[in-house]
C-alpha positions as CSV (number, residue, x, y, z in Angstrom):
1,X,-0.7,93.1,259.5
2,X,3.5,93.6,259.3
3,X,4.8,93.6,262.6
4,X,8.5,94.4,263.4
5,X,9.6,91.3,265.2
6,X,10.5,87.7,264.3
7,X,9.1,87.6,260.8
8,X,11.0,90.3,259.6
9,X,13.9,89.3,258.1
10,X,15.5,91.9,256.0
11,X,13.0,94.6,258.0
12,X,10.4,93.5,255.1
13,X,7.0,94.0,257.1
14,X,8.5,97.0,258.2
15,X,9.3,98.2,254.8
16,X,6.3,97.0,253.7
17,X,4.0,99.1,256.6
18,X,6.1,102.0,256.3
19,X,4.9,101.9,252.3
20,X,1.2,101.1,253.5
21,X,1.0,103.9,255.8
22,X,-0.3,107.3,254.1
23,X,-0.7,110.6,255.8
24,X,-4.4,111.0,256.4
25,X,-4.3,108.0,258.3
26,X,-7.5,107.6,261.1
27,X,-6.4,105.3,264.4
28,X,-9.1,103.3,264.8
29,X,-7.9,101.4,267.6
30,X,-4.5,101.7,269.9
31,X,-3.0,98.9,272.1
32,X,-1.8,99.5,275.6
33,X,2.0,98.1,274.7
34,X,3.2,99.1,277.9
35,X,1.7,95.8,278.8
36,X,3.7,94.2,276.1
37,X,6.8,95.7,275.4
38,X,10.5,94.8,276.7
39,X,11.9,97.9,276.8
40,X,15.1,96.4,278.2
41,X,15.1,94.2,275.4
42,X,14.3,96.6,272.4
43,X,15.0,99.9,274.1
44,X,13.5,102.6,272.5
45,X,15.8,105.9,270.6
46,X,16.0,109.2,272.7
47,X,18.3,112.0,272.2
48,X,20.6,114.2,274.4
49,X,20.5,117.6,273.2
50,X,23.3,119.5,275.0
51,X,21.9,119.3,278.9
52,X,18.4,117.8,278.5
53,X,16.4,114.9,276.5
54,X,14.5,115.3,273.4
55,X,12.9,113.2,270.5
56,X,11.8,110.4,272.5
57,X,10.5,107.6,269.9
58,X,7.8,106.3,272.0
59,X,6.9,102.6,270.4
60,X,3.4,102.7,269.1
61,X,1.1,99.2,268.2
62,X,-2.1,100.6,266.3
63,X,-4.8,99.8,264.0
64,X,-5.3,102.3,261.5
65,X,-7.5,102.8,258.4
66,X,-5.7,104.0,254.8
67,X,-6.8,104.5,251.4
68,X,-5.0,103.3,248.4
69,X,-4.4,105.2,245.2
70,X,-8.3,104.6,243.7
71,X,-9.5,105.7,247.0
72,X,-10.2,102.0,248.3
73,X,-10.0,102.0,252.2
74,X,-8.2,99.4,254.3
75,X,-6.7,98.9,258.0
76,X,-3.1,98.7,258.4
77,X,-2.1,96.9,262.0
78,X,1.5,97.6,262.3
79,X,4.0,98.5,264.8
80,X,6.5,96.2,267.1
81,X,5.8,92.4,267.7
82,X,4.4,92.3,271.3
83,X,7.2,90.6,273.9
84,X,4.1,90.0,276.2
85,X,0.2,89.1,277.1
86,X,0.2,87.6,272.9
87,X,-3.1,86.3,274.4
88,X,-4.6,89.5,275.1
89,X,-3.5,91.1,272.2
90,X,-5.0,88.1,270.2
91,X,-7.9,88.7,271.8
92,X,-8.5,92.2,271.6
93,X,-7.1,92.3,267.7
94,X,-10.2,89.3,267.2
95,X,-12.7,91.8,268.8
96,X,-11.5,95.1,266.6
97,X,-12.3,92.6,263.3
98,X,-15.5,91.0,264.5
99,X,-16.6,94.4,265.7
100,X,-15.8,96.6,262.7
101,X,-16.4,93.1,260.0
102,X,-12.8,92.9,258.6
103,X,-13.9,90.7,256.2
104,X,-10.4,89.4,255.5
105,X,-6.7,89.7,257.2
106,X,-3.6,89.5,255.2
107,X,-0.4,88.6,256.9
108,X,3.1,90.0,255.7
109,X,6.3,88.6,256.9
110,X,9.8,87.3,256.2
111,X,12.0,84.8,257.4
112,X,15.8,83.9,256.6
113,X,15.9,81.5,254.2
114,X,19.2,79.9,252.0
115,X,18.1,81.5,248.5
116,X,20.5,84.2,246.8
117,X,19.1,87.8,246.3
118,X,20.5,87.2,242.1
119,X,17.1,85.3,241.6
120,X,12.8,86.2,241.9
121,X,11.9,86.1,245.6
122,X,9.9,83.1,246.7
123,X,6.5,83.3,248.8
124,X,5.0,80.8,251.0
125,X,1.3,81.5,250.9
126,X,-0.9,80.2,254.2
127,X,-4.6,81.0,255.1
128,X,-6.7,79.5,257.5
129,X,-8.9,77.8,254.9
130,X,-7.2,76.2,251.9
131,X,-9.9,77.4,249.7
132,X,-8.0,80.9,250.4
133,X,-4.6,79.7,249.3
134,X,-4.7,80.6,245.8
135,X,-0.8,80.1,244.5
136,X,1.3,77.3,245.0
137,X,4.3,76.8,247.6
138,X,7.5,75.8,246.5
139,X,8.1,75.4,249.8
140,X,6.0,72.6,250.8
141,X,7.9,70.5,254.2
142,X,6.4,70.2,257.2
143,X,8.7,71.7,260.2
144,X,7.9,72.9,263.6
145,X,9.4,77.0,264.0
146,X,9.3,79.1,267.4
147,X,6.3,80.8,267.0
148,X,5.2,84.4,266.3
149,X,2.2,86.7,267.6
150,X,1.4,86.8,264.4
151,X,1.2,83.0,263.5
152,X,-0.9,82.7,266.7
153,X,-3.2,85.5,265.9
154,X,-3.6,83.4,263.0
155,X,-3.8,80.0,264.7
156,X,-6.7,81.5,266.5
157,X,-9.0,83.4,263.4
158,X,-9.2,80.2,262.6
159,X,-10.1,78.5,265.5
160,X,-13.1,81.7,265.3
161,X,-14.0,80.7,261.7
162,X,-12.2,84.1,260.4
163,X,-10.8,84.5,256.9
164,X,-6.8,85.2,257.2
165,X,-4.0,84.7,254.8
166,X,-0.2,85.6,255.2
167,X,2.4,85.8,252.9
168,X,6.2,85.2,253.9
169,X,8.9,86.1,251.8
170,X,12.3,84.0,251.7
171,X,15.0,86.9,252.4
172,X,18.7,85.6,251.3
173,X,20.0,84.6,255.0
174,X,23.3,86.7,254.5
175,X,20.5,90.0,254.3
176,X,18.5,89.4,257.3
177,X,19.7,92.4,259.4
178,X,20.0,94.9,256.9
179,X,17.1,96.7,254.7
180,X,16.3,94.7,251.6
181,X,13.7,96.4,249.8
182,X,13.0,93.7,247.1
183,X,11.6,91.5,249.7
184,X,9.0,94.0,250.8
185,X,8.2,94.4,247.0
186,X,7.6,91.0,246.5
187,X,5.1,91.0,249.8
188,X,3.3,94.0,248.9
189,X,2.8,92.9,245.0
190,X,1.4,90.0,246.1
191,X,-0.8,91.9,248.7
192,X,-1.6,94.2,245.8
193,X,-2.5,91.9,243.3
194,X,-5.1,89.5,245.5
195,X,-6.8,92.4,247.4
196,X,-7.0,94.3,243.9
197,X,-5.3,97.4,246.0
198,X,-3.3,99.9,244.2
199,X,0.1,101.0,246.5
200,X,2.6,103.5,245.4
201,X,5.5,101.3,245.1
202,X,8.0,103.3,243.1
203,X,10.1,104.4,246.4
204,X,10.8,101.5,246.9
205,X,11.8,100.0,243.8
206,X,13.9,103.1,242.8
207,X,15.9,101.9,246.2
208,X,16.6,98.3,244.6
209,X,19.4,99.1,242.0
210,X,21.4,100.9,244.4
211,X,20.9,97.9,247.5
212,X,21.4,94.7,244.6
213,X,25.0,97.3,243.8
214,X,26.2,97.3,247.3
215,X,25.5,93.9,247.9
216,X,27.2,92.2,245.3
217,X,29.9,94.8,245.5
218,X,30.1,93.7,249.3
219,X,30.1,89.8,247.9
220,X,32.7,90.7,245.3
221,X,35.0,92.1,247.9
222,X,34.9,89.3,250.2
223,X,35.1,86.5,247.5
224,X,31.8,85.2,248.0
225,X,30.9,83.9,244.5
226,X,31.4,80.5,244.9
227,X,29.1,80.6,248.0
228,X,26.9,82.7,246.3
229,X,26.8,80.3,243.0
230,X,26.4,77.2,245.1
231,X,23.0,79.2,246.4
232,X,22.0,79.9,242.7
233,X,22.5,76.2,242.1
234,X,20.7,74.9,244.9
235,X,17.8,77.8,244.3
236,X,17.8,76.4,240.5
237,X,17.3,72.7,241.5
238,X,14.7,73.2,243.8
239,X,12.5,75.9,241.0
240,X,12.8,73.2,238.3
241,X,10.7,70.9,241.0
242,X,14.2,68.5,240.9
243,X,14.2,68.7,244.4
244,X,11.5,68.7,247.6
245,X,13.1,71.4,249.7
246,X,15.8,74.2,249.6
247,X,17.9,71.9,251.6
248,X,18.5,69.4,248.6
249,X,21.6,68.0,247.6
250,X,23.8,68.8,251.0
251,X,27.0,67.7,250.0
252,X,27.1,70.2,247.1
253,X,25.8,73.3,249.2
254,X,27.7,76.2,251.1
255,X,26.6,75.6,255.5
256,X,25.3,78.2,257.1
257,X,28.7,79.4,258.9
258,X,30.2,79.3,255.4
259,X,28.2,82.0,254.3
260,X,28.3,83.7,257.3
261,X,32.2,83.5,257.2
262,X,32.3,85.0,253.5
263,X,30.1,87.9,254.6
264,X,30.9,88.6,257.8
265,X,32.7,91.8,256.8
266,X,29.7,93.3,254.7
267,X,27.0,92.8,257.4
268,X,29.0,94.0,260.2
269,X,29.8,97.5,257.9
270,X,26.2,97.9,257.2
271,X,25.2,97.5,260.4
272,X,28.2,100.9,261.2
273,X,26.3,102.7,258.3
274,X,23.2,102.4,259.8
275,X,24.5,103.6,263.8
């Protein structure tokens, strides 16, 4: 399940779908987002051609079955985050898995986090039986977040006794609106590696040189390297297991609005590349 919505920072679960998705792909089940979309919120692309309206991208929420490179099937749920009824769709997704026997649901997602893209990408694991986490969690605070449809899909499989895991990847705050393809490839490896799945990956890591490039060029010409080497720093402390959290050692760290001030510039030109 990667949804397009608020765990995906640095579009990683939709990177990640769009790299899941293969073109003999059989819907198995269709929601009714009309129920559950804001259009005025995330209003959909449509283009005027000359005197009339074509290429309407009509926002689609489906359940569809795949097979990997050895010919292993699996279902890929994937589409935008519902804005509305997350009880119904909760519902009706816990009816498509009990009916068809999805013996287990993976969750992929990523949230902002203050960790520079110059180091591996960290995972917070979560299931709804600890027997199914299987690696460990830097990351191990307890904090109260907004919630997601998929965190309360996931709050209620278990509350039905059904086998679920996710796994979030911590996206380098100053790259949460733009495409950054090493966080999918860190969601999909690990997706890869516990299912025993085989996905064609190399698209997306022959897009990493070029994206790590422009990024540090980006940092470079806005004299971001201190902020980015008090990240490294911070990331450093926190690997070695010489600190609890990635918010150790405050005094010594670049703020939010710091950051945000050093690479102001390069998000706001990526953001005119992609229009």
């Amino acid at each position: 399940m990667a949804l397009d919505g608020f765990l995906s920072a640095g579009s990683s679960s939709m990177l990640a779908a769009s790299q899941l998705r293969t073109p003999d792909a059989e819907v198995i089940h269709e929601f009714d987002l009309d129920a559950m979309y804001d259009y005025r919120a995330r209003r959909p692309p449509i283009t005027f051609r000359r005197d009339h309206y074509v290429d309407y991208e009509e926002p689609v929420l489906q359940i569809t079955r795949h097979v990997d490179q050895a010919g292993t099937p699996y279902l890929l749920l994937a589409g935008p985050e519902p804005d509305f009824g997350w009880e119904a769709f909760a519902a009706e997704t816990l009816d498509v898995i009990e009916e068809i026997g999805v013996p287990l649901t993976v969750f992929l997602g990523g949230v902002p986090m203050g960790v520079p893209h110059t180091r591996p990408a960290l995972l917070t694991m979560h299931a709804t039986r600890p027997e199914l986490v299987d690696r460990k969690n830097f990351w191990n605070a307890e904090v109260t977040v907004p919630s997601s449809a998929q965190s309360m899909l996931e709050y209620r499989m278990r509350e039905h006794g059904l086998d679920a895991i996710g796994y979030v990847v911590h996206v380098p705050h100053y790259l949460t609106q733009i495409e950054y393809p090493t966080a999918a490839l860190a969601l999909l490896e690990a997706a890869s590696l516990k299912l025993g799945l085989s996905f064609d990956l190399e698209e997306l890591r022959a897009r990493q040189p070029d994206s790590v490039s422009e990024i540090e060029q980006q940092i470079a010409d806005q004299e971001g390297e201190q902020v980015l080497h008090g990240l490294e720093e911070q990331y450093d402390i926190f690997s070695r297991g010489a600190a609890e959290s990635l918010l150790a050692d405050d005094a010594n760290l670049p703020t939010g609005d710091e950051l945000a001030s050093q690479l102001e510039h390069f998000l706001m030109q990526q953001r005119k590349d992609d229009q």
